[in-house]
BALO-616458 format. One record per residue: x, y, z of N, C-alpha, C in turn; residue in three letters. Coordinates in steps of 0.05 Angstrom, whole numbers, padded with zeros to 5 digits, always signed. Layout:
% residues N
XYZXYZXYZala;...
This chain:
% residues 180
+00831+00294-00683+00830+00315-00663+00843+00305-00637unk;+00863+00326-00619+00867+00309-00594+00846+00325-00574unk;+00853+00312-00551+00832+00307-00536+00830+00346-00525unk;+00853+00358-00529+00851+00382-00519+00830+00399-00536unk;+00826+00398-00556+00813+00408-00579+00788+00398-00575unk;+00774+00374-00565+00753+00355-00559+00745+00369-00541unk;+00755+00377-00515+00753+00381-00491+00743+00415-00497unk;+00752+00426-00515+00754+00461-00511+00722+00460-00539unk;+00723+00441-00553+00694+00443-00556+00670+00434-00540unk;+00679+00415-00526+00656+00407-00514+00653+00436-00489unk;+00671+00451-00487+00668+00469-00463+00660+00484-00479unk;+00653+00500-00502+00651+00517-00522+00610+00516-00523unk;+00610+00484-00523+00580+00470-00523+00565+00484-00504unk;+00587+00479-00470+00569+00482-00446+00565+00508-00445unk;+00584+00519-00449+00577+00554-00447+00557+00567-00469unk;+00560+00561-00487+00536+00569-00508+00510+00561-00495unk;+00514+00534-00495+00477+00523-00491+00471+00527-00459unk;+00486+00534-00442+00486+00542-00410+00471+00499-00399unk;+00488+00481-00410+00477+00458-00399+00502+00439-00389unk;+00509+00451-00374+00530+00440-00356+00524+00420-00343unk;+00543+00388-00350+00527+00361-00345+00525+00356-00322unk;+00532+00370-00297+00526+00364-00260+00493+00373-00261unk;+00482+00397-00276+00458+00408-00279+00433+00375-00279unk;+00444+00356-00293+00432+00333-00301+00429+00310-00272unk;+00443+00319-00264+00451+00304-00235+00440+00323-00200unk;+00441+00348-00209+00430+00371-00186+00406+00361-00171unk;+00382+00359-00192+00359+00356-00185+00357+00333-00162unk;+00368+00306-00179+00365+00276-00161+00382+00282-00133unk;+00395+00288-00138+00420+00303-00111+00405+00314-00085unk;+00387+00331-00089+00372+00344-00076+00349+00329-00067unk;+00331+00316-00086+00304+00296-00084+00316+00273-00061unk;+00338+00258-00074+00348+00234-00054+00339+00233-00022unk;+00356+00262-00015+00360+00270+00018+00321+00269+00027unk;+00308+00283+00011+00289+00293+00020+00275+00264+00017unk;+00268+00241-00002+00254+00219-00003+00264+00200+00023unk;+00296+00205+00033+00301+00187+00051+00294+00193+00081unk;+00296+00231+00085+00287+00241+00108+00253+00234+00107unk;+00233+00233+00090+00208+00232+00095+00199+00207+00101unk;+00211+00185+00088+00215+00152+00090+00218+00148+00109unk;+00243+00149+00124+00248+00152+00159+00236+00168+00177unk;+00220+00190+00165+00200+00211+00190+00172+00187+00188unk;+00171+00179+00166+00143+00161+00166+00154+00137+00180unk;+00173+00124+00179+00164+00095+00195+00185+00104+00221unk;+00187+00130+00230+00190+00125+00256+00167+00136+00275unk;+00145+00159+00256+00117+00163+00268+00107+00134+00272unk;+00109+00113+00246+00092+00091+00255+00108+00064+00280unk;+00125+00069+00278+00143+00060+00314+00126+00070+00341unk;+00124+00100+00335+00121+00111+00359+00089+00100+00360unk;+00065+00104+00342+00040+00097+00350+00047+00060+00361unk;+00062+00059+00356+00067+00025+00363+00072+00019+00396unk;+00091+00045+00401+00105+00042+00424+00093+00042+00453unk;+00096+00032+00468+00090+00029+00508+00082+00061+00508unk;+00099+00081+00508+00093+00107+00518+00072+00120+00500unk;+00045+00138+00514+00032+00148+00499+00038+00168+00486unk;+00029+00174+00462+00036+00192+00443+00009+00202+00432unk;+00016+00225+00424-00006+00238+00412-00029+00224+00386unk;-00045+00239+00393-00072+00219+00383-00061+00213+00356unk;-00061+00241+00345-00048+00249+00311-00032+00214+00302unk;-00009+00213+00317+00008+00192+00311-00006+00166+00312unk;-00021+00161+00340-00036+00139+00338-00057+00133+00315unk;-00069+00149+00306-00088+00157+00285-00077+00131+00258unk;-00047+00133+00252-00041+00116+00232-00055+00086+00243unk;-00056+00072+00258-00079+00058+00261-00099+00054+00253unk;-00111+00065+00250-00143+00072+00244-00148+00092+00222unk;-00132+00109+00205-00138+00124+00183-00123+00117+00154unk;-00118+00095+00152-00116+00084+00125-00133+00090+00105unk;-00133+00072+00078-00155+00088+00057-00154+00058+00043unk;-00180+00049+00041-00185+00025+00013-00178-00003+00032unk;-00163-00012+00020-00156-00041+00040-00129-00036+00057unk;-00119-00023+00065-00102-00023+00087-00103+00007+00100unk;-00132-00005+00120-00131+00012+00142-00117+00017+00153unk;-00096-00001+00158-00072+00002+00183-00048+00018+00174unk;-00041+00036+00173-00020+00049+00162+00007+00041+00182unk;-00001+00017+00193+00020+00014+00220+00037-00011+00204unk;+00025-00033+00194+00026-00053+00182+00029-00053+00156unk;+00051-00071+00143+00060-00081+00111+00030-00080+00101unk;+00026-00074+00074+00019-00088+00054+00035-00095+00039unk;+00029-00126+00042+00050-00141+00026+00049-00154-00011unk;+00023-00147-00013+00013-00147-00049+00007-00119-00061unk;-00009-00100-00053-00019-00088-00067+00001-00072-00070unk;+00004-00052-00058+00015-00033-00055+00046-00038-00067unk;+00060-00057-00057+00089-00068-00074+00081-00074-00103unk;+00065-00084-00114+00051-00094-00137+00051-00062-00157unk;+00042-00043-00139+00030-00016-00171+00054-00001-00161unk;+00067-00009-00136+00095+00012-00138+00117+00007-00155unk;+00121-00025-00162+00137-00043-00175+00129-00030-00221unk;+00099-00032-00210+00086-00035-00241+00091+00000-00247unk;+00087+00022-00232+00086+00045-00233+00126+00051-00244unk;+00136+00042-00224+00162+00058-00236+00175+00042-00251unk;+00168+00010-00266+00179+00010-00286+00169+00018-00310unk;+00134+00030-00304+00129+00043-00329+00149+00069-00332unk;+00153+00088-00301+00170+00114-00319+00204+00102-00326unk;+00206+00075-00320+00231+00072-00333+00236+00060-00365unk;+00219+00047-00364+00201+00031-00394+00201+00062-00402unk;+00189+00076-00402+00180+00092-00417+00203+00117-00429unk;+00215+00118-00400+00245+00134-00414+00261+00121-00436unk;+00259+00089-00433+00280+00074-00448+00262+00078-00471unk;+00248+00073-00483+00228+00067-00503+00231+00096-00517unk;+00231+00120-00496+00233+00149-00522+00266+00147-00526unk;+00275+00139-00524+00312+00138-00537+00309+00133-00563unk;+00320+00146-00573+00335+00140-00607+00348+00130-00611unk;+00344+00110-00619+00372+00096-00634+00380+00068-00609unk;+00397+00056-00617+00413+00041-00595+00423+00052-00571unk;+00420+00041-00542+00438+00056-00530+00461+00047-00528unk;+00483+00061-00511+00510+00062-00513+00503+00027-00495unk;+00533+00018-00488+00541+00007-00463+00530+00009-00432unk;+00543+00035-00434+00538+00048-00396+00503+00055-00396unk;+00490+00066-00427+00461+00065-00414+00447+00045-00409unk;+00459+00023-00428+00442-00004-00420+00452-00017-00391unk;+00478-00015-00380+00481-00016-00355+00455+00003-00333unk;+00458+00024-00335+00438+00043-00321+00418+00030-00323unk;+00402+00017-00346+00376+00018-00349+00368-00003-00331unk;+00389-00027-00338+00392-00057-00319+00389-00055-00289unk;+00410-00043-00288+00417-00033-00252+00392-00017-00243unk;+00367+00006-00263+00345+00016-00250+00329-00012-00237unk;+00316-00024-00266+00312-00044-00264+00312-00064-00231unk;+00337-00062-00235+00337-00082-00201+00336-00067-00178unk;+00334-00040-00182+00331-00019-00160+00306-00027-00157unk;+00288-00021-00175+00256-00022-00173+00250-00046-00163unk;+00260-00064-00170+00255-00092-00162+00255-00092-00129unk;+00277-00089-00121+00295-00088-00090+00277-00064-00072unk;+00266-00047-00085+00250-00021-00076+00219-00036-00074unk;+00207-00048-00092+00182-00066-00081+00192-00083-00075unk;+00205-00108-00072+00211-00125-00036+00215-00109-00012unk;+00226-00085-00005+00228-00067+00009+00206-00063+00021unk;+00183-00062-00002+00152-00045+00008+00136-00064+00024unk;+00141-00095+00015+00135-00113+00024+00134-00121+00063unk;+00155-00105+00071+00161-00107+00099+00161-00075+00113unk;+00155-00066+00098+00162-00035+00106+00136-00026+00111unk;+00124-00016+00135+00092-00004+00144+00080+00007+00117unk;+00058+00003+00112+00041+00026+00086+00040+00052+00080unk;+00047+00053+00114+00051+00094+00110+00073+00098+00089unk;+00099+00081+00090+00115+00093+00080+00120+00072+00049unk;+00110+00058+00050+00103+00046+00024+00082+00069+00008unk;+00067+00067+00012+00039+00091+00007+00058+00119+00001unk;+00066+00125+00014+00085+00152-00001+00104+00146-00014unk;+00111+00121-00012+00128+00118-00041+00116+00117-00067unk;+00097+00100-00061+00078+00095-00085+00071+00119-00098unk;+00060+00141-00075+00046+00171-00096+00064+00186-00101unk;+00090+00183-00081+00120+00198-00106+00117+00188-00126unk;+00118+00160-00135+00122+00145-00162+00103+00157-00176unk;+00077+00155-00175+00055+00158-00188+00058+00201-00199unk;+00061+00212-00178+00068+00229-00189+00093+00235-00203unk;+00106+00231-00205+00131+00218-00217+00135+00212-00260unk;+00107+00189-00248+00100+00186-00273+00075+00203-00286unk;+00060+00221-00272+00051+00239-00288+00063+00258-00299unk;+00082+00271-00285+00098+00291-00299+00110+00289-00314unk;+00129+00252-00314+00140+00257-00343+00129+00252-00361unk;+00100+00235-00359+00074+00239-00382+00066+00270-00394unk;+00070+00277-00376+00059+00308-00379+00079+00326-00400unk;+00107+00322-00385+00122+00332-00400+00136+00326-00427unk;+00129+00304-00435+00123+00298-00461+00108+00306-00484unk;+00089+00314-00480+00065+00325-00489+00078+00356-00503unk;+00082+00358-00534+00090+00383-00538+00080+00407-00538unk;+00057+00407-00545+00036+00428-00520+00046+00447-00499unk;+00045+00425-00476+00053+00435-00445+00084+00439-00446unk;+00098+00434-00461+00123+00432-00472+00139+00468-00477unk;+00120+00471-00501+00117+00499-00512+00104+00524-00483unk;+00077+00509-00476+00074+00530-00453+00088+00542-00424unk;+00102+00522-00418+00122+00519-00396+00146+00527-00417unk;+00144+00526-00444+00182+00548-00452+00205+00540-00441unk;+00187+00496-00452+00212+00481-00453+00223+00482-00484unk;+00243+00486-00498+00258+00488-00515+00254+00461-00544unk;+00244+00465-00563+00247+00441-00581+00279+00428-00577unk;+00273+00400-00582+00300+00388-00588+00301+00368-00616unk;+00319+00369-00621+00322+00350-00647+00301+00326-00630unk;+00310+00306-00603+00301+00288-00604+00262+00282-00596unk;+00257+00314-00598+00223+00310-00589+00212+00305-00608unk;+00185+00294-00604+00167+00278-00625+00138+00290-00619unk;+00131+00299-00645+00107+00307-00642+00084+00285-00636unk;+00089+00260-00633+00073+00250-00624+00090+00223-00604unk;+00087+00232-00581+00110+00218-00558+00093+00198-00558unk;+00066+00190-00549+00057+00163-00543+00050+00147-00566unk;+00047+00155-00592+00046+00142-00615+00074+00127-00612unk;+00091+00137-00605+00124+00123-00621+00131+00105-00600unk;+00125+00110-00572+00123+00096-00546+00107+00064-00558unk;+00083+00072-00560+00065+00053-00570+00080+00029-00584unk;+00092+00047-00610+00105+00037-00631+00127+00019-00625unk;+00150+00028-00610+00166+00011-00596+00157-00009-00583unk;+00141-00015-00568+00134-00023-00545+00118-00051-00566unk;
C-alpha cells in the first residue's frame, strides 16, 4: 500500500468513528493552563499572608487553617505530602501502563519513562513549594486517580454510555493485579 491509500484509510477511520487524534490531546491542553493558573494563585495568596503589608484575614488564615500535621499552609511539607503525591500519581501511571496489551511500541515506553521523571521532579518540587499548593496538587492527583479507577469499572462504563472496546476487560483490577 502507499502511503496515500494508508493516509485516505486512516481518514476513512476518523470520520466513521468521529475520533480525531488532537481530541486525545484537547482535554490535557485545557487542564495544563488551569493547574498552572491555580498553582500560582495559591503560592502567591501564600506570599501575600507572608508579606509587610496587611492583607485580608481570609489570606492570613493560611497560617493557621491547615488540616492533620501541617497547620501552616504557609510552609513546605517536606515528607508527607511529597511522599502520597509521588506514590499517588505513579499509581495512575503504573496503572495505565499495566492495562496495555501487549508490548508497547518505542515512543510509549519513552512516554512512560519521561512520566516517570515528571512525577519524580513534581514531588521534589512539593518539597520546597508551601502545602497550600502541594495539598492541591496532591487532591488533583488523588482525584485523578479515582476517576480513572472509576472509569474502569464496566458498570459505570455502560452507565455513563462509554462504548465497549476490544481492549476493555471485564475484570480491570483482576488483570492489573495479574500484571503487577
Amino acid at each position: 500500500m502507499t502511503f496515500k491509500e494508508l493516509r485516505d484509510i486512516h481518514r476513512g477511520f476518523v470520520i466513521r468513528d468521529n475520533c480525531h487524534p488532537f481530541k486525545t490531546v484537547l482535554l490535557g491542553l485545557l487542564q495544563i493552563p488551569v493547574w498552572i493558573i491555580f498553582s500560582v494563585s495559591l503560592r502567591n495568596l501564600t506570599f501575600m499572608s507572608q508579606g509587610i503589608n496587611p492583607v485580608s484575614e481570609s489570606v492570613a488564615g493560611l497560617k493557621t487553617e491547615g488540616l492533620l500535621w501541617f497547620s501552616d499552609l504557609t510552609s513546605p511539607d517536606r515528607i508527607i505530602i511529597p511522599a502520597l503525591l509521588l506514590f499517588v500519581n505513579l499509581a495512575v501511571t503504573e496503572i495505565h501502563a499495566l492495562r496495555n496489551i501487549g508490548k508497547g511500541s518505542l515512543p510509549q515506553k519513552i512516554l512512560l519513562n519521561t512520566s516517570r521523571v515528571i512525577i519524580v521532579v513534581i514531588a521534589a518540587a512539593a518539597t520546597i513549594n508551601p502545602s497550600s499548593v502541594s495539598f492541591y496538587w496532591l487532591c488533583s492527583s488523588t482525584f485523578g486517580l479515582g476517576q480513572n479507577m472509576l472509569l474502569m469499572i464496566p458498570k459505570v462504563r455502560r452507565i455513563l454510555r462509554i462504548p465497549s472496546t476490544a481492549k476493555e476487560s471485564s475484570t480491570p483490577f483482576r488483570d492489573i493485579a495479574a500484571k503487577f
